[in-house]
Every structure is written in C-alpha cells, then in structure tokens.
C-alpha positions in Angstrom: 31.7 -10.0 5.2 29.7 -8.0 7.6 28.0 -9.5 10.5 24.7 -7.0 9.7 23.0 -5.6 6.8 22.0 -2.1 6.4 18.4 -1.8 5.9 17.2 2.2 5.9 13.3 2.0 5.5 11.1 -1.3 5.2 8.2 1.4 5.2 10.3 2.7 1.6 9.9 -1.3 -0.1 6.0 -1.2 0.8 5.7 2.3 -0.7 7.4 1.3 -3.6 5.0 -2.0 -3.2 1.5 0.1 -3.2 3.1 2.4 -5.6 3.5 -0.8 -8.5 0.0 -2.3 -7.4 -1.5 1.5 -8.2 0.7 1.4 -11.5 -0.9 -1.8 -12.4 -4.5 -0.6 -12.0 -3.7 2.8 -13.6 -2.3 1.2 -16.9 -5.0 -1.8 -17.0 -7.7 0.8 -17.0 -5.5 2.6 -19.5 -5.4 -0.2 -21.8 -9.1 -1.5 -21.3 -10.3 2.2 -22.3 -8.2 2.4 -25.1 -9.6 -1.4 -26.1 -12.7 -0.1 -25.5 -12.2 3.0 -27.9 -10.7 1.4 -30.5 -13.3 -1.0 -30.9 -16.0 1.8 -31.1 -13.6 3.7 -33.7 -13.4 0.9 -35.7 -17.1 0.3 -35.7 -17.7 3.3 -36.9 -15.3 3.5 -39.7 -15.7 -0.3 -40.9 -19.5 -0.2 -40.7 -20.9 2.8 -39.8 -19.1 5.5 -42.6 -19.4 3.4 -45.3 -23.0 2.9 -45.3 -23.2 6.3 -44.7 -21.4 7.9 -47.2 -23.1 5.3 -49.7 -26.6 6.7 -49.0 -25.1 10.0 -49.1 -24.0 9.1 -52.5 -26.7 7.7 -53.7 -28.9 10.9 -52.5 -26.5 13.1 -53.7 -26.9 11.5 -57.2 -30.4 11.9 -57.6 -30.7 15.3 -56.2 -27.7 16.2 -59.1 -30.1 14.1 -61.7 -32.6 16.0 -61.2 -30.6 19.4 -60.7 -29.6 18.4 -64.5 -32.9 17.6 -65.6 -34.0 21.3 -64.3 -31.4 23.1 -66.2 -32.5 21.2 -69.2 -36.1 22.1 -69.0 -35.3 25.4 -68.3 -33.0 25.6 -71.4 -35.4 24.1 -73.6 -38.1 26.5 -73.0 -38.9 29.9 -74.5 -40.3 33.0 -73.3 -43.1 34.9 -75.0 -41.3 36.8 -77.2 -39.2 33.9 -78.3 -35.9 33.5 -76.7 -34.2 31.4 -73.7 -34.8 32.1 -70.2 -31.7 32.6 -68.1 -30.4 29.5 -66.1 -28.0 30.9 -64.0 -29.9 30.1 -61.3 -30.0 26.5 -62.7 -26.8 26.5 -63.4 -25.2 27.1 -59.7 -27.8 24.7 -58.2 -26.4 22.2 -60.8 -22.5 23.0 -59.8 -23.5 22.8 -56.0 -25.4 19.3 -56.4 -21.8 18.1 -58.5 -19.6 19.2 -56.0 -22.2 17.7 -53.1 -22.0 14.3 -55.2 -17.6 14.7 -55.6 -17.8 15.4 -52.1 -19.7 12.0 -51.3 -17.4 10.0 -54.0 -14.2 11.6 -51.6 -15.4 10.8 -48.6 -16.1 6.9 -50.0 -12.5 7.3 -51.5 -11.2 8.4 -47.6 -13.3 5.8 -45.7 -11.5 2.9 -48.1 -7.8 4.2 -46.9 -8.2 5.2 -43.3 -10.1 1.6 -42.8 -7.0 -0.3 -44.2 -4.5 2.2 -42.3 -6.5 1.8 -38.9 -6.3 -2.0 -39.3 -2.5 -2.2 -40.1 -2.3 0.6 -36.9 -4.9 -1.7 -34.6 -2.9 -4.9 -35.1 0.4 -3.0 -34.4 -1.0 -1.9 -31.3 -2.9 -4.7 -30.4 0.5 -6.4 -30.3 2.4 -4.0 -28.3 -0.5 -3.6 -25.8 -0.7 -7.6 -25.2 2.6 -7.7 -23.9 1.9 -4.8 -21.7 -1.0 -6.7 -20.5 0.7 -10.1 -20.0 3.3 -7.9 -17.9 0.3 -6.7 -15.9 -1.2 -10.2 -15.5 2.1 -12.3 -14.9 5.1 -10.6 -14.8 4.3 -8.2 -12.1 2.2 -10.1 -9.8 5.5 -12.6 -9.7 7.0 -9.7 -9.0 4.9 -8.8 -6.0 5.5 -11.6 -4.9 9.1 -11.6 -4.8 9.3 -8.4 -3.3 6.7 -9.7 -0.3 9.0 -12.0 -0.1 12.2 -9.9 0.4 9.7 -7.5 3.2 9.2 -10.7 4.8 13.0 -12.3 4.8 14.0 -8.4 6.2 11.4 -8.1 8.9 12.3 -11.3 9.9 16.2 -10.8 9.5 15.6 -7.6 11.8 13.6 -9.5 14.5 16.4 -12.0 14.5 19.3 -9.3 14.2 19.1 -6.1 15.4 21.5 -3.1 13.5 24.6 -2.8 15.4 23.7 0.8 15.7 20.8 0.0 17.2 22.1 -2.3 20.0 22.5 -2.0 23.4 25.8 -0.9 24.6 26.9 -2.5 27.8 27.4 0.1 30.7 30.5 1.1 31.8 31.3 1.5 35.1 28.9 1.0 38.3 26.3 3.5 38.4 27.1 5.4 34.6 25.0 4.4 31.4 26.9 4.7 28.2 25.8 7.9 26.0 26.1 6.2 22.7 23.1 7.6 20.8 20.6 4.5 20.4 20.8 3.3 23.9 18.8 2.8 26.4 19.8 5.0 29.4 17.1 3.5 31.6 18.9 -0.1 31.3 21.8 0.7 32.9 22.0 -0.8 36.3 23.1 1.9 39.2 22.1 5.4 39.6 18.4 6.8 38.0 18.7 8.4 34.7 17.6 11.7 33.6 14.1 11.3 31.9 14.9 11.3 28.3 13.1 14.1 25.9 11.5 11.8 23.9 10.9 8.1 23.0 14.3 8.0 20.9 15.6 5.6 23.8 13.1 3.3 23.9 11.7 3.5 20.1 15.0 0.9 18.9 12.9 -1.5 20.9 9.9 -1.5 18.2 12.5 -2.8 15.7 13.1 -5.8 17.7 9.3 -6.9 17.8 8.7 -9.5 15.1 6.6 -9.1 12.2 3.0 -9.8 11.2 4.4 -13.3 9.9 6.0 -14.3 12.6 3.3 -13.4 14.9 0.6 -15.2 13.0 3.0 -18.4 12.7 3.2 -18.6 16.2 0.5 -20.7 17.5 -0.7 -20.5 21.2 0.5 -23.6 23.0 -0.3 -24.5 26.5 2.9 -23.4 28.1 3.8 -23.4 32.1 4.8 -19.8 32.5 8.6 -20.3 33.3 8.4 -17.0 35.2 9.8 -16.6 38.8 8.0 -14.2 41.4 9.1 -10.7 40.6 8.0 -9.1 44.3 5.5 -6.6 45.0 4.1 -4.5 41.9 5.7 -0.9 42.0 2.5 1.4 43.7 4.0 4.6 41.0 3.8 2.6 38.4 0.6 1.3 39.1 -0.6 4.8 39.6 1.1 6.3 36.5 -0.7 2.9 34.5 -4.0 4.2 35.9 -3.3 8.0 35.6 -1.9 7.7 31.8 -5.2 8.7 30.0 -4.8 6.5 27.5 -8.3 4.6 26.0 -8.2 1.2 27.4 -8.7 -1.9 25.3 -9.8 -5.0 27.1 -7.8 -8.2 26.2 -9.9 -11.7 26.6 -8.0 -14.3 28.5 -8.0 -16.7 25.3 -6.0 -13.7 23.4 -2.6 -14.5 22.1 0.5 -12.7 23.7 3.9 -13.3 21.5 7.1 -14.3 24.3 10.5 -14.1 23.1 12.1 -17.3 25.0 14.6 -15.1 25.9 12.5 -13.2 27.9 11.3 -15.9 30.5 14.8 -15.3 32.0 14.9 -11.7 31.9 13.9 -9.4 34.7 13.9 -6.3 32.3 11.5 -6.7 29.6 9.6 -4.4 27.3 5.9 -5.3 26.0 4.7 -3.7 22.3 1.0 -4.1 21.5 1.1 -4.1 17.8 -1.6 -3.1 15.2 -3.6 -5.0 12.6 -4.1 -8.3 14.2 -6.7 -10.8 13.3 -9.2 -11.4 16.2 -8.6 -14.4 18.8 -4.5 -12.3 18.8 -4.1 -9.4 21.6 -1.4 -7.7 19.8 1.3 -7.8 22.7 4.5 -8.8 22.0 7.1 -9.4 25.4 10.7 -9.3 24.6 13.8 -8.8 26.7 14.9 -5.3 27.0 19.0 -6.7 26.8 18.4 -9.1 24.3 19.5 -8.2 20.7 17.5 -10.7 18.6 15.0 -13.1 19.6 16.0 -16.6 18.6 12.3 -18.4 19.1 8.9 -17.1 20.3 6.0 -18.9 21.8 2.3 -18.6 21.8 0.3 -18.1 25.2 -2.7 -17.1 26.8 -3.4 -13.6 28.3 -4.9 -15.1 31.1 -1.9 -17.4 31.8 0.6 -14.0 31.3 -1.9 -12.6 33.8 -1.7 -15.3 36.4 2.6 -14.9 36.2 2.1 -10.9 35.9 -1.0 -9.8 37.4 1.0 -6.3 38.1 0.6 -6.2 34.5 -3.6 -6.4 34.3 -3.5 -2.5 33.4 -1.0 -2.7 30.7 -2.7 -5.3 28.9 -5.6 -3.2 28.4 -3.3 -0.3 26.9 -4.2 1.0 23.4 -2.4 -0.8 20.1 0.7 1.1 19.7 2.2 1.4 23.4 5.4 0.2 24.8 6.0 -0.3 28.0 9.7 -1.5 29.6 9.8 -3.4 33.0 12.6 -3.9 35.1 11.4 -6.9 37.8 7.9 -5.1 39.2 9.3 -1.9 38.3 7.4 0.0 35.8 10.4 1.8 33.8 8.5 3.6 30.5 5.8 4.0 28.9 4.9 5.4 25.4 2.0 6.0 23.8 1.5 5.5 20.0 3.3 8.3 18.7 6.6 7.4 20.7 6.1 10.2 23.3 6.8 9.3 27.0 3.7 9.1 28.8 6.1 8.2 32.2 9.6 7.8 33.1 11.5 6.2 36.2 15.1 6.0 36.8 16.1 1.6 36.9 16.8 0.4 40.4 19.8 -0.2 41.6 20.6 -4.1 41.3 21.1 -6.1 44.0 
C-alpha cells in the first residue's frame, strides 16, 4: 500500500458540499409550496365547489321553475281572435334554463369524483414527499456531516503528509538545484537561482499550512521562543518589504501566530497569513521551508515572534493571503494573494 493518497481538489468536495446544502433548500421550498398548494386545491374542491355548485343548483332550479311556469301561461292564453300565441320564444328560454340546471347537476356529479380522486392522489403523495423530507431533515445533514468530516481528516492528512509530487527534492550536487517540477529552486543551497516566472515554486508551500481546524485547536501557550539569533536583517529585503505596495494589516501583539515545531530549528522558513480567522488569531502560519509535514504546532504571541524576529515587523503586517520564505535573515520570496511574485532573491550560499 502506498505511502500517500491522491487527493486532486479539496476545493471539488466543498463544491459538491454547497452544491447539496443548495439542493436541500431548493427541494424544501419545492415541497413546502407544493404543501402549500395542495392544501389550497383541496380547500377549494372539498369546501369551496360544492357549496357552490349547490347554490348554482338551487338557482338554476328556480329560474327553470319559473321558465316552465312562463311557457305555461303563455300556452294557456289566447289572442283576440281566438287561437294560441307562439312560445318559441318560451320555449328556448325553457331548454336554456334545463341545460343551465343539467349543467349544475354535472358539475355536482364532477366535484363528488375529482374530491375522492384528489384524496387517494394527496395521500399518495403525501407519502412519497415525507420520505423526501425526512431525507432533507436527517439523512442529509448526517450526511454533511460525514463529508465535513472527510474535508477535515484530508486537510489534516495533507498538513501532516505532503504529495510526493509535491515534495522537496534534495539538491544534487554543490551549487545546482534539481529541476523536478514542484520544487523549490530557491532552497537549494549554492549558487542564486534564476527568478522563477511565477509563484508555481513557492505555491506547494500553501498545501503544507494546516487547516482552519487545526489552527483554531491550537491554543496560544506561553512559550520561550526556542529561536537562535539569525544575524543582521537583510537591508534588500527590508526594502523590497517596504517597497511591495501591498495594503498593510496591523497585527496586535496578543494575536495568535501558528509554529510548526519543526520550524524552531530551521533557518529556512516560509510564513502564510491565512484568511477567515476569528479575531484574537493573526492569520500567520510559520512552517519550515524543508520540512514535508508538520508533526505538531504551537500557539504564540505576535509580540513574542516579534521579540525572536523583529526583522520580521513588516511582514506581519502583510495582507491575508501572502507568503513569504526566509532563509536565516534573508528575505528569499514574496507573493501576494494571487501567487504572483512580488520579489525574488537567489538563497545564500551556506556556510
């Protein structure tokens, strides 16, 4: 069995995620319209049409009554010269009022059947839409649940194990970096690299940071920054941190800053300041540039970070969404939200 899984797209599983929570609304409207409607419909055929048609019967009755009562009358009487008048007159008002009261006596007739067909009809659906809705209600927030769960277990599985394709391959000889796609040409000790393109070198690096979970899990503990001097701050870097135009967003010294433990004993480190935080959290995230997988994290204070880094004062109050990679005091990269390299420098030669 493989040491890795494959995972192509967590932003794919919370797609799928919003796409289901939409599907639930969509169809619980659905269903409470069509509650809604069918209760109306059978309103007005259980109460409304048979008390109409009823009157209309009634009325239509008398009006043929008395239709009948005029062609009579009219029968019965004679003119001067002594014979009939003619009823045709009489007569179609008389046919008209029958077929008006017929009419009335069908509609009755209509009422009776499509109120015993839309009750057989209502239970039926009424059946078939309760276990729709008890899907809605139980099955597929478990559901949600379960597949928060899996997000969860995989952003934490990918904090904790980087792809292989995504790892850092270790340089070759003195003074080459290896041209594997993936890695990161600025790690490799020896002679500067070419500035890359893009951020495709560095972006592997945002897989590594852990997830929302983990970062709000992490409480801040008062920890004695393990850090050893790193030497004077770079002067370029500096400069490039002041010169990158980015909006500056000022971090209080009670924030939270996220540590990968492996990354108090490693000179090259990268810092991500994430989005969606709750207040009281920066949003930075310090992890080793080398390391493949962070096995623990701790909880700190800006202003103790400061007081270990104070070279790094400017990129604490960089924009959520930048990365920045240090190697030592040496400011290495830096990308703005959109991966695109704001500033580039060759790594130093080791000692």
């Amino acid at each position: 069995m493989g040491q890795f899984v494959r995972v192509e797209s967590f932003e794919a599983l919370k797609q799928f995620r919003a796409r289901l929570c939409k599907f639930v609304e969509v169809v619980g409207v659905a269903l409470d319209e069509a509650e809604v409607e069918m209760q109306r419909t059978g309103t007005w055929l259980q109460q409304e049409q048979p008390d109409y048609w009823k009157r209309q019967a009634a009325k239509r009755a008398e009006a043929y009554a008395r239709a009948k009562s005029v062609l009579v009358r009219k029968k019965m009487q004679l003119t001067a010269l002594g014979s009939r008048y003619s009823c045709i007159d009489e007569e179609k008002a008389l046919a008209a009022a029958e077929r008006q009261v017929e009419e009335a006596r069908q509609k009755q007739a209509n009422v009776r059947r499509w109120r015993h067909l839309f009750d057989d009809e209502s239970y039926s659906y009424l059946g078939l839409a309760q276990g729709l809705r008890v899907a809605l209600q139980a099955d597929i927030p478990g559901a949600l649940a379960q597949l928060d769960q899996m997000i969860a277990a995989l952003e934490a599985y990918a904090t904790e194990t980087a792809p292989a394709e995504q790892r850092s391959v270790a340089p070759g000889a003195a003074g080459e970096a290896s041209g594997t796609p993936g890695d990161l040409p600025s790690m490799a000790r020896g002679t500067p690299a070419a500035p890359p393109a893009d951020g495709q070198a560095y972006r592997m690096l945002r897989a590594r940071t852990p997830s929302r979970a983990v970062r709000d899990a992490t409480a801040v503990a008062a920890l004695g920054i393990p850090w050893q001097p790193v030497g004077t701050a770079d002067p370029a870097g500096q400069a490039a941190l002041a010169g990158c135009g980015l909006a500056r967003m000022a971090v209080a010294d009670d924030d939270k800053v996220v540590v990968s433990r492996a990354a108090w004993q490693s000179a090259r480190v990268y810092l991500e300041r994430v989005r969606g935080v709750v207040s009281g959290d920066s949003g930075w995230y310090i992890g080793g540039a080398d390391e493949h997988a962070a096995a623990a994290y701790d909880g700190v204070r800006a202003a103790d970070v400061l007081a270990a880094r104070p070279d790094w004062r400017a990129v604490l109050e960089l924009p959520a969404g930048c990365l920045v990679v240090f190697d030592g005091a040496a400011l290495v990269a830096v990308l703005d939200p959109q991966d695109a390299v704001l500033w580039f420098s060759g790594m130093r030669a080791a000692p």
